[in-house]
Structures are given as structure tokens and as C-alpha cells.
N, C-alpha and C positions, 0 to 999 in steps of 0.2 A: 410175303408181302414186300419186303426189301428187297429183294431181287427184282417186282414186277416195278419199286419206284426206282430203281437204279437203272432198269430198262428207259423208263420212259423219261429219266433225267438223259440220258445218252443222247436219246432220239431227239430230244428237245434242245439238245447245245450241237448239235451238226449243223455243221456252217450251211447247209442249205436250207434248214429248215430258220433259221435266223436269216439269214438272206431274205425269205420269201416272207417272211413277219414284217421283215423292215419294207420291202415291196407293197404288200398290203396296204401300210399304213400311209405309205407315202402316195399310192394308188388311191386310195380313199380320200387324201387332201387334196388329192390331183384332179380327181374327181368332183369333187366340189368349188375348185378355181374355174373351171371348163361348165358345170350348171350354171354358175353364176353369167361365169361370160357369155353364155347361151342365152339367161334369162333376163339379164338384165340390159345385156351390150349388143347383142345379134336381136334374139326376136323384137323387140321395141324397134327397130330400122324396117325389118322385116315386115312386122305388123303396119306400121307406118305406108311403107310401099305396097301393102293390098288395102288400102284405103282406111286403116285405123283400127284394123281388129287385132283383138289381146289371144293368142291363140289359146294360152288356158284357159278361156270363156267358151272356147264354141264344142258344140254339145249337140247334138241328136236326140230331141226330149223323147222316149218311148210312151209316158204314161205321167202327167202334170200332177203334182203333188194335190192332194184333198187337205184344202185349209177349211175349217171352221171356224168363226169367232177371230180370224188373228188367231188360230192354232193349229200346227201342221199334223193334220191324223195318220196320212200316211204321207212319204217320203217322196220324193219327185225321182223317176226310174229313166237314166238317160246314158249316151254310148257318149263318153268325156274323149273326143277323137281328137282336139285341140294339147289338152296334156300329152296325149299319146306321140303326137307330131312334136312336142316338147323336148320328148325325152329320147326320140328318135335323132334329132338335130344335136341334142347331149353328145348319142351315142359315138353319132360319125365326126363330130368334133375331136372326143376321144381315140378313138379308132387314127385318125388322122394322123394325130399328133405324137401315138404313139408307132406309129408305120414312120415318122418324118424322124424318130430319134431311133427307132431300132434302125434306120437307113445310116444315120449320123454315123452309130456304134460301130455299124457293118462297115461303112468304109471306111474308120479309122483304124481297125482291125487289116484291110487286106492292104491299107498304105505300111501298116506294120510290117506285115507277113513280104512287102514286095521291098522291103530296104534290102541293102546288101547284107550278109550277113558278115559278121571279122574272118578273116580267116584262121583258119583252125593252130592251133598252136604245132608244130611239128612235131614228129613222136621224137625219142630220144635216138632210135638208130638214125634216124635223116637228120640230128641236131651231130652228130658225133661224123658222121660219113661226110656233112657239111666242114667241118674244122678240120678233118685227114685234108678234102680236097684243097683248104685253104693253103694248108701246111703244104702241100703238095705245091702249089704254085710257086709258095716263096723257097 
């Protein structure tokens, strides 16, 4: 049993697997900054410019709920396409935004890669062969 928790303490402290923890979570609030801004800052403009509909309201009723009394006997059965279209506008929001910083990453990565590099320090026969030739001059 010690052996199988020292395994999976190993697996659990490898920096990738910590890396993608701290991704997750910060993926999840990132996620929920981009709903917001979907549901509250885009669709309301959007809903507004097709003449004032809430798109989480619109619905496709299959089968109208059976009330009695002011009491619902059975449940109203309907295709919720407006949420769907919701969370599709979520999606490519996100999608977007992460295309627009893995692009950032990527080319501050090949502005890296394209600097000059220092030149290499000399080995010690070219440092030694260099001071003969000096010495030679004078």
C-alpha cells in the first residue's frame, strides 16, 4: 500500500501534472469571465438587434405542460435551442480567445528563437593558438 501512495504522490507532484491543475482552474475562471461577457455584454446588443428577444427564452414547445387547478400535472416538453445558441456564442468566444493568445505565445517564442544567438565562447586551443599569434606579431 506504501508503495502504491508513493507512486501516485510522484505522479501527482510532476510539474505537468501541476501545470495542467493550475490550467484547469484558471481555464474554469476564464470560463466563466467569457459566459458572463456572452450573457450579459454580447447577447442583450445582440437580442436587442433582432428586435428584443432574450435568446434563453426561445424554445420549440413539443407538448404544453397539463395544469390543473394552478397545478402542473405534467411538465411542459420543449427543444431549449436559444440556450443552445447561448452557449455555442460561449464556445467560439472562448475558442477565439484562446487561438488569439496561443498566436501571442507563438510568436514571442519564434521572436525568441530568431535573436542572434552570443557567440560561442572559443575552445581553449583557438584561445592559446590566438596569444602564440599575438606573441608572434610583436
Amino acid at each position: 500500500m506504501s508503495k502504491f501512495l508513493n507512486e501516485f504522490k510522484e505522479f501527482a507532484m510532476r510539474g505537468n501534472v501541476v501545470d495542467m491543475a493550475v490550467g484547469i482552474i484558471i481555464g474554469g475562471a476564464f470560463g466563466k469571465i467569457v459566459s458572463s461577457l456572452v450573457g450579459d455584454i454580447i447577447m442583450p446588443g445582440i437580442g436587442l438587434l433582432v428586435g428584443g428577444v432574450n435568446f434563453t427564452d426561445l424554445k420549440i414547445v413539443l407538448k404544453q405542460a397539463a395544469v390543473e387547478a394552478g397545478e402542473v400535472i405534467t411538465p411542459e416538453v420543449a427543444l431549449n435551442y436559444g440556450n443552445f445558441l447561448q452557449v455555442t456564442f460561449d464556445f467560439i468566444i472562448v475558442a477565439f480567445a484562446i487561438f488569439l493568445m496561443v498566436k501571442g505565445i507563438n510568436s514571442l517564442k519564434r521572436k525568441k528563437e530568431e535573436a542572434p544567438a552570443a557567440p560561442a565562447e572559443p575552445s581553449a586551443d583557438i584561445k592559446l593558438l590566438t596569444e602564440i599569434r599575438d606573441l608572434l606579431k610583436k
